[in-house]
C-alpha positions, -999 to +999 in steps of 0.1 A: +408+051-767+392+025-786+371-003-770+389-038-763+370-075-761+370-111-767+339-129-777+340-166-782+305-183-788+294-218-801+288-207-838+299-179-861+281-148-837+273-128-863+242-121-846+255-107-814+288-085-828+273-052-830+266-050-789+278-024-772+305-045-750+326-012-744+296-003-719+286-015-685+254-042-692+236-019-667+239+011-688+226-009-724+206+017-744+202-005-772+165-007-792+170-052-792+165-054-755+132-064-745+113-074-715+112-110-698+098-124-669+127-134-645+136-136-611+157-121-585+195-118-594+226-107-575+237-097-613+227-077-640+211-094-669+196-081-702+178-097-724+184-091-762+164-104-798+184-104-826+169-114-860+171-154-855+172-155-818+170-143-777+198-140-757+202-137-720+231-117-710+249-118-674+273-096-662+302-110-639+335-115-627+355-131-657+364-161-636+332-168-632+319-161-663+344-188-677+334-217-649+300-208-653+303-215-691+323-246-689+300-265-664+267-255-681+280-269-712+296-302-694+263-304-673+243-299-712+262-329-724+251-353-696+216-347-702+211-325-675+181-301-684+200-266-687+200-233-703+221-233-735+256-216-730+261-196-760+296-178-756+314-156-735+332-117-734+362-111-718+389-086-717+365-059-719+374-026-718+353+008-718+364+042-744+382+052-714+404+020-710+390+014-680+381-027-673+348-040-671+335-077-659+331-103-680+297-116-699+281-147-704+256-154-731+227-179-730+202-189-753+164-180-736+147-211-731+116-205-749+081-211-730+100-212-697+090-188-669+106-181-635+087-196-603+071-157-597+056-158-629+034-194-621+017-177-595-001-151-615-025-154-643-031-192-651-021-214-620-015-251-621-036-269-595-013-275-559+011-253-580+038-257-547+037-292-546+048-294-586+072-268-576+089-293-553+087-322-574+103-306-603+131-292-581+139-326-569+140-342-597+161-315-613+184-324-583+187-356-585+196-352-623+222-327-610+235-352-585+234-381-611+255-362-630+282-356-603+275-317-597+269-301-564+254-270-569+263-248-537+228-222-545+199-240-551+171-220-550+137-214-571+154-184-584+181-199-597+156-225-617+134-219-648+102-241-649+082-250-682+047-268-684+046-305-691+018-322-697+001-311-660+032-307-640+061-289-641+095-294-657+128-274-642+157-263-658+189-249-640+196-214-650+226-204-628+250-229-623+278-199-613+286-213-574+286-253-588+312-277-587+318-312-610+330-343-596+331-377-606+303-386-581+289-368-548+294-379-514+261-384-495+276-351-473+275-336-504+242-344-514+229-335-479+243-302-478+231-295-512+196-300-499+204-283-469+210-251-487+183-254-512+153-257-485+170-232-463+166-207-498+135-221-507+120-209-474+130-170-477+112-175-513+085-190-500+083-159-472+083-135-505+056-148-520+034-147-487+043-114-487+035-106-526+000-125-518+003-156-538+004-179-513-021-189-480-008-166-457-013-193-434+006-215-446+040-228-427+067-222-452+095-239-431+073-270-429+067-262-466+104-261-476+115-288-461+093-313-484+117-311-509+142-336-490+118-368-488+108-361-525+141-359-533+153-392-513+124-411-528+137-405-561+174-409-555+166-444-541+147-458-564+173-446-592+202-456-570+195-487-546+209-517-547+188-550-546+189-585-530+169-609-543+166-650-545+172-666-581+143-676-586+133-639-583+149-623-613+116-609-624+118-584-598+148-572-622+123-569-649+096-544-625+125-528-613+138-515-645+097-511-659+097-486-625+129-465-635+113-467-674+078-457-656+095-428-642+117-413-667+145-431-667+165-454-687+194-483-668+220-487-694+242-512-678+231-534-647+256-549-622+244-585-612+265-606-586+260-640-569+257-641-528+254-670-500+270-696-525+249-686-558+215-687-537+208-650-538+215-623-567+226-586-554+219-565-587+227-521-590+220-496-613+257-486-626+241-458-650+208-441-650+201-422-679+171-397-680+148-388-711+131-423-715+099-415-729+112-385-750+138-406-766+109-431-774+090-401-789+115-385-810+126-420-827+090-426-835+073-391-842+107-369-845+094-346-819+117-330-793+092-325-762+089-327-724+089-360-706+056-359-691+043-344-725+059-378-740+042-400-717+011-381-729+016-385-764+027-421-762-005-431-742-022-412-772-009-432-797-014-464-780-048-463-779-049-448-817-031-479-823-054-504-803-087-489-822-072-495-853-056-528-848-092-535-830-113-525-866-083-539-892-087-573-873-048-575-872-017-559-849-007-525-866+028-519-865+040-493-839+057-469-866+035-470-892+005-462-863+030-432-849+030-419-886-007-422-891-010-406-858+014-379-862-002-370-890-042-373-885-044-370-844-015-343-835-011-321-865-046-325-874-056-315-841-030-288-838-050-275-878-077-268-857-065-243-839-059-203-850-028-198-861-019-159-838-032-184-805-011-217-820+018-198-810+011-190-773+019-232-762+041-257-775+027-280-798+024-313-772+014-288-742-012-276-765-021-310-778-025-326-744-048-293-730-067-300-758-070-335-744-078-326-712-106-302-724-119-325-742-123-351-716-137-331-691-160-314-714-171-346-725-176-359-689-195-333-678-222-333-710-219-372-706-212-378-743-179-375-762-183-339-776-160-347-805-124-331-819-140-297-829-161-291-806-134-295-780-107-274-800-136-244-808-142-246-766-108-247-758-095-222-784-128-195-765-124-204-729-093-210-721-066-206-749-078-168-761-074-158-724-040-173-719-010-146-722+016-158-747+043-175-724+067-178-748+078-139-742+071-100-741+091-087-766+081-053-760+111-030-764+127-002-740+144-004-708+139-034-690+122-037-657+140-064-633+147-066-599+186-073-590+207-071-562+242-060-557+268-080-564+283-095-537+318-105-554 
């Protein structure tokens, strides 16, 4: 009996027709899969490299495989930062007739690792803490956006570098929900869940010996909830102030700008007989330095690696405003910039090792390096020296993290499903 299936995907799919769909995922003998970091699953996932691309592949109920689908791409148009939903199989059947679940395919977010993978080789400095951070604001995006997620967890997250912290993406959204908003019961209980997971992760890694043995991780977990509140307030609140106070307006909107976020539309209304203004954030939307940076340098990056590379530039700008005697433009500096700082910097380095970083993470470690290295010789050591140090100490050792691509049968760890 011949094999059945439907494949829908965003695009012609060309690149993915020739899978064997007839067989259970578990079972893939084919020469495309290839190893990637990634964390504990209750399904199967494979991992495949076609000739233009990487592909995860999950194996699930179709249902699911259809919701999951849906919200990833509605959560992808809010801005939410998310794995790319490429397309779906359904109605799949085996040479026997017999039926098999359903598949969802993602793009692989390149340069992204699961939260096991941080803890080995190169470690960011209070590693756990960044963790956190990045969860919470990942939540709060999530929240923004009117989606509860029912299974937080670190598992469930990739993270990428960004500029010295961490950026998270959400990589299972299977058990998540849309609304138009989120109650605060909803909210808490989001939280709720996500620290109670966070702390049986937290156990694993004790166990695995990343972390101080010591450490408390209940205590631990449970720091994502007043990181998280912090946020949401600031983003969220609603203000009172006297009319002759409107410049708090102005800070208020220079903090949300400060910390990634943009306020599209404010709310302001008159109290106590026009004596007092009571102002609120209708819409907060996210991105606000990368927006900044792809309109000046047409660079898609990080938002911490923006804030980097906009600081950059504004001291470029200031030194040569300082020696022309005269302001300089903003977008003729960013040009200049773009084209003598960041891809002559980037020049520097060896082409095979270019590869192993994104171009504004590798720009801003170069940075760094060069700062410190310059601090501790108590002179400024100069653009090649830094590169030629960074390039020998630190960038020849680093592993490429954008992925194995060894081939054979992968090794992952997965649990039953539960369905």
């Amino acid at each position: 009996m011949a094999i059945n299936y439907r494949l829908t995907t965003l695009g012609p799919g060309t690149e993915v027709l020739d899978l064997p769909f007839g067989t259970p995922l578990a079972d893939w003998d084919d020469p495309r899969i290839v190893h990637v970091p990634r964390g504990i699953s209750r399904h199967v996932v494979r991992f495949v490299q076609t000739a233009d691309d990487l592909f995860a592949i999950k194996e699930s109920p179709e249902h699911y495989v259809l919701r999951e689908h849906s919200l990833l791409r509605a959560l992808a148009e809010h801005g939410v930062p998310v794995v790319e939903a490429y397309g779906t199989v359904v109605d799949r059947t085996d040479d026997a007739g017999e039926d098999l679940p359903g598949l969802i395919i993602t793009r692989y977010l390149p340069f992204s690792l699961p939260y096991r993978s941080l803890f080995t080789g190169r470690t960011l400095p209070e590693l756990r803490t960044r963790l956190l951070d990045a969860l919470a604001g990942l939540f709060v995006r999530l929240h923004l956006a009117g989606f509860y997620w029912g299974d937080c967890s670190l598992s469930n997250t990739l993270f990428r570098r960004d500029a010295g912290a961490l950026a998270a993406y959400l990589v299972d959204a299977e058990t998540g929900e849309m609304h138009e908003t989120l109650s605060d019961g909803q909210r808490n209980y989001d939280l709720t869940i996500a620290t109670e997971n966070i702390v049986g992760e937290l156990f694993d890694l004790q166990a695995a010996g990343y972390l101080d043995p010591k450490l408390d991780a209940i205590e631990a977990a449970q720091e994502l909830a007043p990181r998280y509140e912090q946020l949401w307030d600031e983003l969220t609140r609603d203000e009172v102030i006297g009319r002759d106070e409107s410049y708090r307006i102005t800070k208020r909107v220079q903090r949300l700008n400060n910390l990634g976020f943009d306020v599209s539309e404010l709310a302001i209304n008159s109290e106590a007989g026009g004596q007092r203004l009571r102002f609120e954030t209708r819409v907060v939307e996210p991105g606000h330095h990368q927006r900044r940076v792809f309109a000046l340098m047409g660079l898609h990056v990080q938002e911490n690696q923006a804030r980097t590379l906009l600081d950059d530039l504004s001291r470029f700008r200031a030194k040569w405003s300082d020696g022309a005697g005269h302001q300089i433009p903003e977008d003729l500096a960013a040009r200049r910039w773009l084209d003598q700082k960041f891809y002559g910097t980037l020049a520097l380095v060896p082409a095979d090792m270019r590869a192993k970083l994104p171009d504004a993470e590798l720009f801003h470690e170069i940075s760094e390096h060069r700062y410190l290295l310059s601090e501790r010789r108590g002179h400024d050591v100069g653009r090649l020296a830094a590169v030629a140090s960074y390039v020998d100490s630190v960038l020849r050792e680093l592993p490429d993290t954008r992925v194995d691509l060894s081939s054979g049968p992968p090794t992952e760890e997965f649990l039953p499903i539960l369905d």
